[in-house]
N, C-alpha and C positions, 0 to 999 in steps of 0.2 A: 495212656488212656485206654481202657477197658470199655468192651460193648457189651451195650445191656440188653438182656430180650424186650420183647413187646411186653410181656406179661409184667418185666419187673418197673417199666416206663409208665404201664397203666395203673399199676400199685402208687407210682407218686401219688402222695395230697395235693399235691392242684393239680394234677392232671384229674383225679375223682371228681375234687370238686366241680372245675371244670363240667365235666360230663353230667354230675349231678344237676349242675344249676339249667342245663338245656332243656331239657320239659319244661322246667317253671317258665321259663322264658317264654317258650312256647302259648304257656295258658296263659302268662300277663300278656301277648297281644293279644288269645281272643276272648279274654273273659268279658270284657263289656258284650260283644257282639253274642256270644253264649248264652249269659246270663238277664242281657238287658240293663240299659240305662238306668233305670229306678234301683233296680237291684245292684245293677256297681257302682252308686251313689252310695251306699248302705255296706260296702263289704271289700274288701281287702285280703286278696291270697295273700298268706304268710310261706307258707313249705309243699312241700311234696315227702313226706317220708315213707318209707315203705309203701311207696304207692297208694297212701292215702292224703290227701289234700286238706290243708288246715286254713281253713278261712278267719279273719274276722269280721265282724260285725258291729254295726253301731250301740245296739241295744241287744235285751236279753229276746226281747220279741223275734227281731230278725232274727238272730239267731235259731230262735224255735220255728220256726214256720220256713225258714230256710233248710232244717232239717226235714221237714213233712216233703219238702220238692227234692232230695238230694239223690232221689232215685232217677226224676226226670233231668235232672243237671248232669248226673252219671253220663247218663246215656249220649248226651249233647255236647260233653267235653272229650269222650275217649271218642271220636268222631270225628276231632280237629287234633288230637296228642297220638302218636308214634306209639308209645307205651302206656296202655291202659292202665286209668287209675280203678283202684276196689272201692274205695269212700271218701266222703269229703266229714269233715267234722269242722259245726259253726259253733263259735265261741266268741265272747267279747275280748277275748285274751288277748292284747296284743294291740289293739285296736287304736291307731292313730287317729285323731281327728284332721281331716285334709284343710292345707289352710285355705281361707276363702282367701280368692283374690283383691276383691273387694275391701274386706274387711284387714288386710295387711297392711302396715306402715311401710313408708317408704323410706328405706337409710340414705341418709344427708350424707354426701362426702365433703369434709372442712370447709372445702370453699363454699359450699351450698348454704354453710348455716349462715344466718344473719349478722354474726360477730366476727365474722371471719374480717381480716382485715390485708390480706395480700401475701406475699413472697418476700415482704421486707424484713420481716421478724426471723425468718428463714438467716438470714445472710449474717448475722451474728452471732451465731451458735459456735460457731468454729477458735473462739478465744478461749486461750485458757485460764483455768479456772482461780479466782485473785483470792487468796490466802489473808488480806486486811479485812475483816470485818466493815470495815465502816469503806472503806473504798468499795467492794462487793455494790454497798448500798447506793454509791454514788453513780456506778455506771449502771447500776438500775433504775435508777431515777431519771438519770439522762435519757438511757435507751428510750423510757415512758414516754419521757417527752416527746423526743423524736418522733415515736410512734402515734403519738397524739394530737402532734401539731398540726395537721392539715383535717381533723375529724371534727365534723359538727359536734354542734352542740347542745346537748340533749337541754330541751326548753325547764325540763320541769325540775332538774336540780342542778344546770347551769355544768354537766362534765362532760368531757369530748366524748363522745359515743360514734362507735361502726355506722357507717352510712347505711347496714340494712337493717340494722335494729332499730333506726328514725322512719326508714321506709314503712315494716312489720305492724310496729307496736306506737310508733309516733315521739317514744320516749326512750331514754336507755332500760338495757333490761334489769337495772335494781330496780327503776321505779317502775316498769310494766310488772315486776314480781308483786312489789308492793301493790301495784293497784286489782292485782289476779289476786292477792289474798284478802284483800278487804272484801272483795264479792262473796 
């Protein structure tokens, strides 16, 4: 094992990177508090390169009138950063839309969904796989049953249906489809 200088450790790519990404970090905590609330609603650090700061923006507006203040942003960010940045440059380039909270779905996990029918289905998977065609289809038919025999029964075309798709929808979900497409 060979020892390496300082100079040739700090030459690694992650050690750089590393080093590089520490200013930015530094401005992502205090750009809100720098720039204001309304303004970090509207804008998104991307880079720090050669010591110019790459923003985005929501619109081409921001972007312009974010440029007419970027002297008085200068001076309020190299205030709070270690190594002075020369400019910032706003652009739409890049520009994520942040998701609303609100407005986000929420992912179901299996058992969450309304057809979910338990851990029973689980516990047969482990047979091996039957090479008769027509046998295949008999212990899928039984399985069915099995699985079906203790499930209500959907009122509007008389088939065992999941106890929360009766709960949800009132009916199983071919006929809640059908009745969602007829609207």
């Amino acid at each position: 094992m060979s020892l390496k200088s300082v100079n040739d450790i700090l030459n690694l790519p992650e050690i750089q990177i590393l080093l590089y990404q520490q200013p930015f970090k530094r401005l992502l905590k205090c750009w809100a508090e720098v720039v204001g609330s309304a303004i970090a609603a509207h804008t998104q650090p991307l880079s720090i390169q050669r010591d110019v700061l790459r923003v985005a923006t929501s619109s081409a507006a921001w972007a312009q009138n974010l440029t007419f203040e970027r002297q008085r942003l200068l001076v309020k960010l190299n205030e709070k950063l270690p190594d002075p940045l020369v400019d910032i440059h706003f652009s739409t380039a890049g520009w994520k839309r942040p998701q609303d909270k609100a407005n986000q779905q929420k992912t179901l996990s299996p058992c969450e969904h309304p057809s979910y029918l338990g851990d029973e289905t689980r516990k047969e998977r482990d047979r091996a796989p039957t090479k008769n065609t027509n046998a295949a289809f008999e212990n899928w038919a039984k399985k069915m049953q099995r699985r079906s025999h203790n499930l209500p029964i959907c009122p509007q075309c008389q088939s065992p249906t999941p106890p929360g798709e009766i709960q949800r929808w009132g009916v199983c979900s071919i006929c809640a489809t059908k009745q969602f497409s007829n609207i």
